[in-house]
HTML snippet that shows the backbone in 3Dmol.js (N, CA, C, O; Angstrom):
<script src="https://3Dmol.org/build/3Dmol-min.js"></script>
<div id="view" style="width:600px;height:400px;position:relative"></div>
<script>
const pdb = `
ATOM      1  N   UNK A   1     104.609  99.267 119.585  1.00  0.00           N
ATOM      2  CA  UNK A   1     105.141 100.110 118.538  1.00  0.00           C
ATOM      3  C   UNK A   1     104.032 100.475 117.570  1.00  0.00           C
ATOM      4  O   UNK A   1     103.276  99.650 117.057  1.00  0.00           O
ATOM      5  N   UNK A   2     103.992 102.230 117.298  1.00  0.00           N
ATOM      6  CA  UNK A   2     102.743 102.275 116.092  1.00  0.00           C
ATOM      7  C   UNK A   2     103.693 101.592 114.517  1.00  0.00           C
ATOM      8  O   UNK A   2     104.861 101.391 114.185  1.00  0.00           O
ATOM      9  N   UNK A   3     102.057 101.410 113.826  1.00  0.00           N
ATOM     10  CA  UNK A   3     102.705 100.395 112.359  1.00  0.00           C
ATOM     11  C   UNK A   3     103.162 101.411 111.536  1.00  0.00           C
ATOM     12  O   UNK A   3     103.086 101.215 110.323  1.00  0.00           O
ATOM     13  N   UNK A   4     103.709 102.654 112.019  1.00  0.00           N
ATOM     14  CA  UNK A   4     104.604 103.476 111.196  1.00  0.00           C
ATOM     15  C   UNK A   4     106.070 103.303 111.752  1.00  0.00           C
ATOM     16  O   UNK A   4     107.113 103.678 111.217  1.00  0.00           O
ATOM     17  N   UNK A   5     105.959 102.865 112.553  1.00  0.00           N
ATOM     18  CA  UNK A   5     107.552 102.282 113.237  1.00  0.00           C
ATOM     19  C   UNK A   5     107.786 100.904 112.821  1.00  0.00           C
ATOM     20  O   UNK A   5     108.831 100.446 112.357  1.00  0.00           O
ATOM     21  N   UNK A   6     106.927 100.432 112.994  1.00  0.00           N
ATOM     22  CA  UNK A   6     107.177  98.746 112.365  1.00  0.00           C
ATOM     23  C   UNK A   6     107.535  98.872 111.083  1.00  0.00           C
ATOM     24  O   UNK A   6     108.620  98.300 110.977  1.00  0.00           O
ATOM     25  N   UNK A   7     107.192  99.334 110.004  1.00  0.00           N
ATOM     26  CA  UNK A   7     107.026  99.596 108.373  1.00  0.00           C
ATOM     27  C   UNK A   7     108.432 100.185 108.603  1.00  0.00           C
ATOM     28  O   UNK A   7     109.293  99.346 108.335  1.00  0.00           O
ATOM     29  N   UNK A   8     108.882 101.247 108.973  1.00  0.00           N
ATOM     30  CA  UNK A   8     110.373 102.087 108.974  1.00  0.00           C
ATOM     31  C   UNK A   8     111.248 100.605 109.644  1.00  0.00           C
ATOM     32  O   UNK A   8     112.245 100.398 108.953  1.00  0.00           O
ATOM     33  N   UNK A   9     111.137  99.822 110.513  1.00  0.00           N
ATOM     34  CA  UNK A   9     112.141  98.891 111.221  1.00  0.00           C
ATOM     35  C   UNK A   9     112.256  97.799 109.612  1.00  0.00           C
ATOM     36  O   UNK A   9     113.346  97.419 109.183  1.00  0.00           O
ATOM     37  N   UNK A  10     110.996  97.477 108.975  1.00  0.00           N
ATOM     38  CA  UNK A  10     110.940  96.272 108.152  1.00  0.00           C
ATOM     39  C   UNK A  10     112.100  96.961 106.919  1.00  0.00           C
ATOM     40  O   UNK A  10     113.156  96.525 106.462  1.00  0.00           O
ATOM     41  N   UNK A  11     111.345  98.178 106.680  1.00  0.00           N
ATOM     42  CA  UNK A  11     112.231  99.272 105.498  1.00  0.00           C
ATOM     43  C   UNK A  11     113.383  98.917 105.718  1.00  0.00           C
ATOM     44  O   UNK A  11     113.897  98.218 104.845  1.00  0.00           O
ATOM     45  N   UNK A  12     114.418  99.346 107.260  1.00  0.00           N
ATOM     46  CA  UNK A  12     115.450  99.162 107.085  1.00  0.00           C
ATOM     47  C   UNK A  12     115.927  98.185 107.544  1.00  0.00           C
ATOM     48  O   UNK A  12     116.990  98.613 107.994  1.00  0.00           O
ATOM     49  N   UNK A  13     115.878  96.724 107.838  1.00  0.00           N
ATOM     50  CA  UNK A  13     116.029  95.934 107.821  1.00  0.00           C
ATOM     51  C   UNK A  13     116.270  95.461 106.137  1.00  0.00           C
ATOM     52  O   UNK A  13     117.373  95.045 105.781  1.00  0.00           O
ATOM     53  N   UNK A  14     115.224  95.565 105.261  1.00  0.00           N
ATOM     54  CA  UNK A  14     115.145  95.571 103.708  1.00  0.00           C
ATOM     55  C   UNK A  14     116.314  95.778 103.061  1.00  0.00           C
ATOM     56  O   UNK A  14     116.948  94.884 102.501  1.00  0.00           O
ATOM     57  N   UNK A  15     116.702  97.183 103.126  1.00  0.00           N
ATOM     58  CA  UNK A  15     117.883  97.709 103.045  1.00  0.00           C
ATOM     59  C   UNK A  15     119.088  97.086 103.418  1.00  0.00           C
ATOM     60  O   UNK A  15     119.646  96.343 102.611  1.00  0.00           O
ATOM     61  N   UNK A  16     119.598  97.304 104.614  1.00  0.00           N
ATOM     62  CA  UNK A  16     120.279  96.418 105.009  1.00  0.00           C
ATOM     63  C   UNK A  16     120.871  94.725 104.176  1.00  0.00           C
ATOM     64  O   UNK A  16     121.906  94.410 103.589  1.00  0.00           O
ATOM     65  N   UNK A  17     119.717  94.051 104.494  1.00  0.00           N
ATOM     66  CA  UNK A  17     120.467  93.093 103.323  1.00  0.00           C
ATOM     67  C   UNK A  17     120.167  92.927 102.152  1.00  0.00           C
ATOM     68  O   UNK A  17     120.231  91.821 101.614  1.00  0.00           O
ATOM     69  N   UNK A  18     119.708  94.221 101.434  1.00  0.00           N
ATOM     70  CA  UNK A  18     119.758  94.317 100.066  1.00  0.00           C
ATOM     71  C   UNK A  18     121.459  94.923  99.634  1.00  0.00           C
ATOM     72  O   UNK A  18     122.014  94.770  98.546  1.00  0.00           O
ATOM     73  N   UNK A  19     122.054  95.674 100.939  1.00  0.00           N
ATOM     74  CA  UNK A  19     123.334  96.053 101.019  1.00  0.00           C
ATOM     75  C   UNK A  19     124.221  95.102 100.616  1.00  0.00           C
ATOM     76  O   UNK A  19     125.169  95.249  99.845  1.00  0.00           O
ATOM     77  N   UNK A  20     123.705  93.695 101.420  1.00  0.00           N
ATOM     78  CA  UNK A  20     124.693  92.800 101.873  1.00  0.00           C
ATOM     79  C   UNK A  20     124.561  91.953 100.818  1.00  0.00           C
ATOM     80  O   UNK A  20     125.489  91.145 100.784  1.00  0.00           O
ATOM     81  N   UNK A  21     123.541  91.788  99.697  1.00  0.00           N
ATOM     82  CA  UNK A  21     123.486  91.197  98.628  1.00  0.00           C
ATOM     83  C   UNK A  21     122.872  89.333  98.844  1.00  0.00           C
ATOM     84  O   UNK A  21     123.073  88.322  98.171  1.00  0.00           O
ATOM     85  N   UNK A  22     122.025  89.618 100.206  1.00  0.00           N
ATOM     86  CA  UNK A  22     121.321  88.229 100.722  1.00  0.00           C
ATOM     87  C   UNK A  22     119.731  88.636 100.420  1.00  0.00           C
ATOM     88  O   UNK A  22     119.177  89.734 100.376  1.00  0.00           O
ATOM     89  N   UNK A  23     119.188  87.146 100.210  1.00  0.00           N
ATOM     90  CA  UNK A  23     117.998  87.055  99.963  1.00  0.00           C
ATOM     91  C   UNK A  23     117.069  86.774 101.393  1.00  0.00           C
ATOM     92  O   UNK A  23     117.592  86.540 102.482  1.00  0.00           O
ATOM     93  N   UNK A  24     116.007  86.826 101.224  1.00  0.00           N
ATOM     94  CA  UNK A  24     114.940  86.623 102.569  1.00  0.00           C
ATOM     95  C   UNK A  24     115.051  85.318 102.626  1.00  0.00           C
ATOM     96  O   UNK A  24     115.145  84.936 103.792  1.00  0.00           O
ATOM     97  N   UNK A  25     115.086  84.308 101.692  1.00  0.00           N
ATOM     98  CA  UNK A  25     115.444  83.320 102.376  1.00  0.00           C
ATOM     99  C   UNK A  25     116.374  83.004 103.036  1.00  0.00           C
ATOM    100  O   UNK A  25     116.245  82.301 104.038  1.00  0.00           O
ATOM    101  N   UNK A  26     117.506  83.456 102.615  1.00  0.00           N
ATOM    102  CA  UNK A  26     118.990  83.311 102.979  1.00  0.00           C
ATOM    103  C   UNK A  26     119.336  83.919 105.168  1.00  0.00           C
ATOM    104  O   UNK A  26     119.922  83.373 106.102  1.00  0.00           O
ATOM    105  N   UNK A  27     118.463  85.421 104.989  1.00  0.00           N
ATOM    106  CA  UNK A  27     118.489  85.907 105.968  1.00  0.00           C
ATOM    107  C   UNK A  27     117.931  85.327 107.220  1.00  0.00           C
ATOM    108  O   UNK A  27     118.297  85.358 108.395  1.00  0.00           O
ATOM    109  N   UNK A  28     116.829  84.736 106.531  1.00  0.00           N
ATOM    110  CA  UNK A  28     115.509  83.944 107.662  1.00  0.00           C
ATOM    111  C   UNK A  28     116.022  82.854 108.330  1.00  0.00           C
ATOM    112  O   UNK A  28     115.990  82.508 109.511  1.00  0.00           O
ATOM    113  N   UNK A  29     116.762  82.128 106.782  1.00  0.00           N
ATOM    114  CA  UNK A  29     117.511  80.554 107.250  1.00  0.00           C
ATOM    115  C   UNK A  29     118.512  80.770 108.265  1.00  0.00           C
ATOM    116  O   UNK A  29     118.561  79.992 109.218  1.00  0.00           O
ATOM    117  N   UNK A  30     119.602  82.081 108.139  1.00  0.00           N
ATOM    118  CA  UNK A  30     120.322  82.131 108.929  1.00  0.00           C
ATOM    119  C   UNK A  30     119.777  82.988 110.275  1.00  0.00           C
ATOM    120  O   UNK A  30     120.766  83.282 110.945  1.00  0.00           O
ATOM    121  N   UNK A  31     118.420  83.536 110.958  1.00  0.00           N
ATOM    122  CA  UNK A  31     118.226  83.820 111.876  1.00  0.00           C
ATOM    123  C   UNK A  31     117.115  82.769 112.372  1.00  0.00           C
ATOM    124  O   UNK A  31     116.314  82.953 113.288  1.00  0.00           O
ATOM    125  N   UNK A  32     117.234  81.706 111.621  1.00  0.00           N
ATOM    126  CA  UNK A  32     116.615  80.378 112.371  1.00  0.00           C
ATOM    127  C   UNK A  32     115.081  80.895 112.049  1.00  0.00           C
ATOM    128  O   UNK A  32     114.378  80.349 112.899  1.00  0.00           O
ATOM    129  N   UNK A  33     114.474  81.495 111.417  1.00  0.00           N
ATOM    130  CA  UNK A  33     113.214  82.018 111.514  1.00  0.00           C
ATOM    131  C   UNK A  33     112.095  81.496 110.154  1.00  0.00           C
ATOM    132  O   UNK A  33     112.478  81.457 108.985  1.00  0.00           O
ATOM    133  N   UNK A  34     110.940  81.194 110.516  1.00  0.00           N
ATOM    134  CA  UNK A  34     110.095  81.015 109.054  1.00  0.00           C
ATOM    135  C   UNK A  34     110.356  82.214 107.936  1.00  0.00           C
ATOM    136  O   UNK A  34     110.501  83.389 108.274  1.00  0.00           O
ATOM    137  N   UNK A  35     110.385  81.888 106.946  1.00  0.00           N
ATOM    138  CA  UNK A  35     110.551  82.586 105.440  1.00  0.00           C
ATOM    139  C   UNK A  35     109.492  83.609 105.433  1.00  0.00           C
ATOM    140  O   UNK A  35     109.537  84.834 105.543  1.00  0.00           O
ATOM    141  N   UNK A  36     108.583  82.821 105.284  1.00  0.00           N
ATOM    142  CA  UNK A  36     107.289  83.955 105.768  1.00  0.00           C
ATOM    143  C   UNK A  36     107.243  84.681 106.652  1.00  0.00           C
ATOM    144  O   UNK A  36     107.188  85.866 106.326  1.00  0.00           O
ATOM    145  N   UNK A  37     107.240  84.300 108.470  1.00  0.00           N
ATOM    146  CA  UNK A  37     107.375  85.427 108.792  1.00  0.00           C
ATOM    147  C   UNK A  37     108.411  86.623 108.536  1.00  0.00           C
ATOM    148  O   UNK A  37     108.170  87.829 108.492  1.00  0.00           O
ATOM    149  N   UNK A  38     109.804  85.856 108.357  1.00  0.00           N
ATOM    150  CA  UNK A  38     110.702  86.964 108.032  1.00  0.00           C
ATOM    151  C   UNK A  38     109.979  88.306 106.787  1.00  0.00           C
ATOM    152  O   UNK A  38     110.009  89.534 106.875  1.00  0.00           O
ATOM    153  N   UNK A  39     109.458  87.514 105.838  1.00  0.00           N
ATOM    154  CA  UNK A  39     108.908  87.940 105.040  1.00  0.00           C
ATOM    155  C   UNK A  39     108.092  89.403 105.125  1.00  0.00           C
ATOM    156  O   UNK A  39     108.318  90.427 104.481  1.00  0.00           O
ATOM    157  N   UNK A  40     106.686  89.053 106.519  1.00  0.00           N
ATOM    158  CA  UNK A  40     106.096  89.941 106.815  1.00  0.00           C
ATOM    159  C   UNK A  40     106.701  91.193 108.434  1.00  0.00           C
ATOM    160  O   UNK A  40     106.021  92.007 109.059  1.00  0.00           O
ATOM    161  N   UNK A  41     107.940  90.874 108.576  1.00  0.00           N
ATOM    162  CA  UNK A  41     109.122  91.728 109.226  1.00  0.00           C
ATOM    163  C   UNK A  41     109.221  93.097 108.226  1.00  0.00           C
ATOM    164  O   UNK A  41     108.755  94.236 108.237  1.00  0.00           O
ATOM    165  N   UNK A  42     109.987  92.404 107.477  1.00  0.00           N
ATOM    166  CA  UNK A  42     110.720  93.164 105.914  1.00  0.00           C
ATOM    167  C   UNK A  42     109.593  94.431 105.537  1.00  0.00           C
ATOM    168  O   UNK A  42     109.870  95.587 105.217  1.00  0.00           O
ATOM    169  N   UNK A  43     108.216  93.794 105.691  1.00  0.00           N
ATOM    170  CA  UNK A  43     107.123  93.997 104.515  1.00  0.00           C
ATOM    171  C   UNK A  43     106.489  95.312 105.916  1.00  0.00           C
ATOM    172  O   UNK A  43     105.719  96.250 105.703  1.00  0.00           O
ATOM    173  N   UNK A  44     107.107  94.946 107.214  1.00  0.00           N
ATOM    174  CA  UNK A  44     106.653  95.925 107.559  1.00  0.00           C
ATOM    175  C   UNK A  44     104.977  95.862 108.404  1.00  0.00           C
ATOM    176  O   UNK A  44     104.240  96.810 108.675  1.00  0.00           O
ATOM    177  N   UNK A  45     104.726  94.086 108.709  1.00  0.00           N
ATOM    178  CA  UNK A  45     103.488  93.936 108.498  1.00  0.00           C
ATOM    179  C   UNK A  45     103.234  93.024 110.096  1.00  0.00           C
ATOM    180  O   UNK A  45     102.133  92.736 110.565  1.00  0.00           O
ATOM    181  N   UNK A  46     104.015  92.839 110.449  1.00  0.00           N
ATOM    182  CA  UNK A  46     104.212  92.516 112.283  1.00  0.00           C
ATOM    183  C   UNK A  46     105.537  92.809 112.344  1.00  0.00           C
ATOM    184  O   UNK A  46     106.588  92.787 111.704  1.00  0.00           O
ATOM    185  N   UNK A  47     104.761  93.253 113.978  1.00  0.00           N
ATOM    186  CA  UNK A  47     105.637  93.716 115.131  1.00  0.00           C
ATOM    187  C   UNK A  47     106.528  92.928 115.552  1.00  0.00           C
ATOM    188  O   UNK A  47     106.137  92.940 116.719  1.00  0.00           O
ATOM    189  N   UNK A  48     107.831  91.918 115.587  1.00  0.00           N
ATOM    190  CA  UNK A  48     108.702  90.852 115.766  1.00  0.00           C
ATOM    191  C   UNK A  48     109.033  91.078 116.603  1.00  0.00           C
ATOM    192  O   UNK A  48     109.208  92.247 116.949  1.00  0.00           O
ATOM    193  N   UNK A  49     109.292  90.014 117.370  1.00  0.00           N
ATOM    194  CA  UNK A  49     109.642  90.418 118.885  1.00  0.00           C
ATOM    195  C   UNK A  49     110.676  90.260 119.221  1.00  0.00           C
ATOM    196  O   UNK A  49     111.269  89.297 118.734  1.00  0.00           O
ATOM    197  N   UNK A  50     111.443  91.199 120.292  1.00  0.00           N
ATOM    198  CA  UNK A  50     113.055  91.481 120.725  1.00  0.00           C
ATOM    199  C   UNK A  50     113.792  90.418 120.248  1.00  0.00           C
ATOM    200  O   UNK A  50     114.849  90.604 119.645  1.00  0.00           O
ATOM    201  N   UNK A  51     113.306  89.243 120.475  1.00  0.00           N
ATOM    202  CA  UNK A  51     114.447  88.332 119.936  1.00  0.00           C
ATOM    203  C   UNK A  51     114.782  87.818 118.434  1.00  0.00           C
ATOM    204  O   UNK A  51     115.700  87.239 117.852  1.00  0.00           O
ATOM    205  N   UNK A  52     113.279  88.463 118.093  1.00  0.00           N
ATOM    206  CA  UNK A  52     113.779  87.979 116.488  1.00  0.00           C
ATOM    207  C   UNK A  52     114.556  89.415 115.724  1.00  0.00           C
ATOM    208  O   UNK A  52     115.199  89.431 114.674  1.00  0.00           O
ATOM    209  N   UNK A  53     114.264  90.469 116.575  1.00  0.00           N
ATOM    210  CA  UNK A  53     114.714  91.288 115.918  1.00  0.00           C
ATOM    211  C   UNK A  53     116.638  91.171 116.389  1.00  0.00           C
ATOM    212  O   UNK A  53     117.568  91.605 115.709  1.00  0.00           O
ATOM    213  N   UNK A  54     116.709  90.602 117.456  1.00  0.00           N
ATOM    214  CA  UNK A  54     118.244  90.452 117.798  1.00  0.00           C
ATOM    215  C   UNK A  54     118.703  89.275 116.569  1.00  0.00           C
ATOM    216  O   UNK A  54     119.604  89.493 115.759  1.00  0.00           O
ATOM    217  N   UNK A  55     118.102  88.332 116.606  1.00  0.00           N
ATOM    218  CA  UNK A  55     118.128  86.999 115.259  1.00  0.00           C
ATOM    219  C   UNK A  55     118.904  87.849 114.096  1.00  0.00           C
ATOM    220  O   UNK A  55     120.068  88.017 113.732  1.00  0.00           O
ATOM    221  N   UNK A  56     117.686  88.258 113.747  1.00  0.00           N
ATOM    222  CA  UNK A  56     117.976  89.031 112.242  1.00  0.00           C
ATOM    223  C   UNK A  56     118.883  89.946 112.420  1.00  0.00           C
ATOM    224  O   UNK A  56     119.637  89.815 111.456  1.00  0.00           O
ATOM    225  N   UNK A  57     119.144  90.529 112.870  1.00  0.00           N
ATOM    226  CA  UNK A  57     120.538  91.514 113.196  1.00  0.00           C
ATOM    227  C   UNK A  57     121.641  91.124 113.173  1.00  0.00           C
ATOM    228  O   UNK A  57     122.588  91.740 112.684  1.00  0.00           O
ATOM    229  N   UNK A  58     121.708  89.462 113.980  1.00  0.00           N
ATOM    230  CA  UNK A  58     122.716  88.374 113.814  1.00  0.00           C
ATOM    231  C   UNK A  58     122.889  88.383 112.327  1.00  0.00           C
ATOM    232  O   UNK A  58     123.720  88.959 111.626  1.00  0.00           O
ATOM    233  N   UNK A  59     121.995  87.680 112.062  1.00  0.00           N
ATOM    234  CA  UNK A  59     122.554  87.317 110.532  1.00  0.00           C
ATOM    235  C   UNK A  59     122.942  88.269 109.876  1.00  0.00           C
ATOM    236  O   UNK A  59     124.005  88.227 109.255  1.00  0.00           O
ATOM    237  N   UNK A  60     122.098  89.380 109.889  1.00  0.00           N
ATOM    238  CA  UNK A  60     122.823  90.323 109.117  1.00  0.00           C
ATOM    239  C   UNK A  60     124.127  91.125 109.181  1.00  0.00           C
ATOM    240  O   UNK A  60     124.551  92.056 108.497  1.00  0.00           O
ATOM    241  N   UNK A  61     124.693  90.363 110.376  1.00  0.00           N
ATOM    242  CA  UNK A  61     126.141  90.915 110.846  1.00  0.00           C
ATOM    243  C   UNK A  61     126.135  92.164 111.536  1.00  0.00           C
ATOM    244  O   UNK A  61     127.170  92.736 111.876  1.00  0.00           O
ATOM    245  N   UNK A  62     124.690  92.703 111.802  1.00  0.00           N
ATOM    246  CA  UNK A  62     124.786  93.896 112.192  1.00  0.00           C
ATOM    247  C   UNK A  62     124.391  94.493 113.621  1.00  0.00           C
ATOM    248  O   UNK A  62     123.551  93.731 114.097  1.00  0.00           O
ATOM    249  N   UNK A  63     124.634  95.457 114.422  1.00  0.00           N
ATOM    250  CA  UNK A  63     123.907  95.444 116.128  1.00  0.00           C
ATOM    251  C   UNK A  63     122.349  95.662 115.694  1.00  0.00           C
ATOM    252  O   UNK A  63     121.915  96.079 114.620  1.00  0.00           O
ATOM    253  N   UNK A  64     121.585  95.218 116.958  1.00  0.00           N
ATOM    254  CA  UNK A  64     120.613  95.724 117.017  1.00  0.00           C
ATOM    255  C   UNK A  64     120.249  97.346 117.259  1.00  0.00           C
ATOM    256  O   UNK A  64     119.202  97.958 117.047  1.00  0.00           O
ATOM    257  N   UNK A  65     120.846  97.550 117.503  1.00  0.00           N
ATOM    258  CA  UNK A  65     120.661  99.357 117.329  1.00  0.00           C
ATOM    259  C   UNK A  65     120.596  99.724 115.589  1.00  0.00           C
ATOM    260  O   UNK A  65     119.754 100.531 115.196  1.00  0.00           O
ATOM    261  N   UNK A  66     121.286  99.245 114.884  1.00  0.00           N
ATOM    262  CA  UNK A  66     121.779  99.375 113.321  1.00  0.00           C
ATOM    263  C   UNK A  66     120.222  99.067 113.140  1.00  0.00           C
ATOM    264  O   UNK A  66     119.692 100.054 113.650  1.00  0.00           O
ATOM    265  N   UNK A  67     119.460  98.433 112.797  1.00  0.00           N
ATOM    266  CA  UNK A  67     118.366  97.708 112.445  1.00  0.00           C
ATOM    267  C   UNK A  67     116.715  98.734 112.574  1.00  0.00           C
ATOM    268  O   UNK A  67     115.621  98.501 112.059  1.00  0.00           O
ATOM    269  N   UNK A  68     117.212 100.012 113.579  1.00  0.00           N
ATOM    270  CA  UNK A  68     116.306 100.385 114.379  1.00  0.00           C
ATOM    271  C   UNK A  68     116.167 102.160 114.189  1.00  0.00           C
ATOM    272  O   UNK A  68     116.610 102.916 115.053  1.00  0.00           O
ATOM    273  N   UNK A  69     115.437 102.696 112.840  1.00  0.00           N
ATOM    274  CA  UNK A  69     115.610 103.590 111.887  1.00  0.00           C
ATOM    275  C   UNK A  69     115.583 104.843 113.284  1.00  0.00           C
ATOM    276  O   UNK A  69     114.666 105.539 112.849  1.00  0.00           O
ATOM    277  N   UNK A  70     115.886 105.344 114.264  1.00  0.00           N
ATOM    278  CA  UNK A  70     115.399 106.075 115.209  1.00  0.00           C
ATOM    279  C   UNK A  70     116.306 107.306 115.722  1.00  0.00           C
ATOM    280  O   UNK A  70     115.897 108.041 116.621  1.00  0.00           O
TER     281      UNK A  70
END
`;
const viewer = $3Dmol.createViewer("view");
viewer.addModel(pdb, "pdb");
viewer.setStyle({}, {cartoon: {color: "spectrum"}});
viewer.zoomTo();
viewer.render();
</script>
């Protein structure tokens, strides 16, 4: 993925549970994932791979298609 797709996936991921009124910790804890990396997801700053991006979608109650600005 170019890092203008990654940055748009972290964006709306961001969004998303700024919707839902959860914090990055909150989101990370519940997709089983380090704080930090969740962190640099969000920020747009690595590429996460299929399964964390299915993770975080979990928690956020939402499909993985939802997650995926395209």
């Amino acid at each position: 993925m170019s890092s203008e797709t990654v940055k748009k996936i972290g964006k709306r991921i961001k969004a998303i549970r700024q919707e839902k009124g959860l914090t990055q910790i909150e989101v990370a804890d519940k997709a089983k994932l380090n704080s930090n990396y969740y962190s640099k997801i969000e920020r747009g700053e690595i590429n996460a791979s299929p399964d964390a991006y299915g993770k975080i979608a979990k928690a956020l109650k939402v499909t993985s298609a939802d997650i995926f600005p395209f």
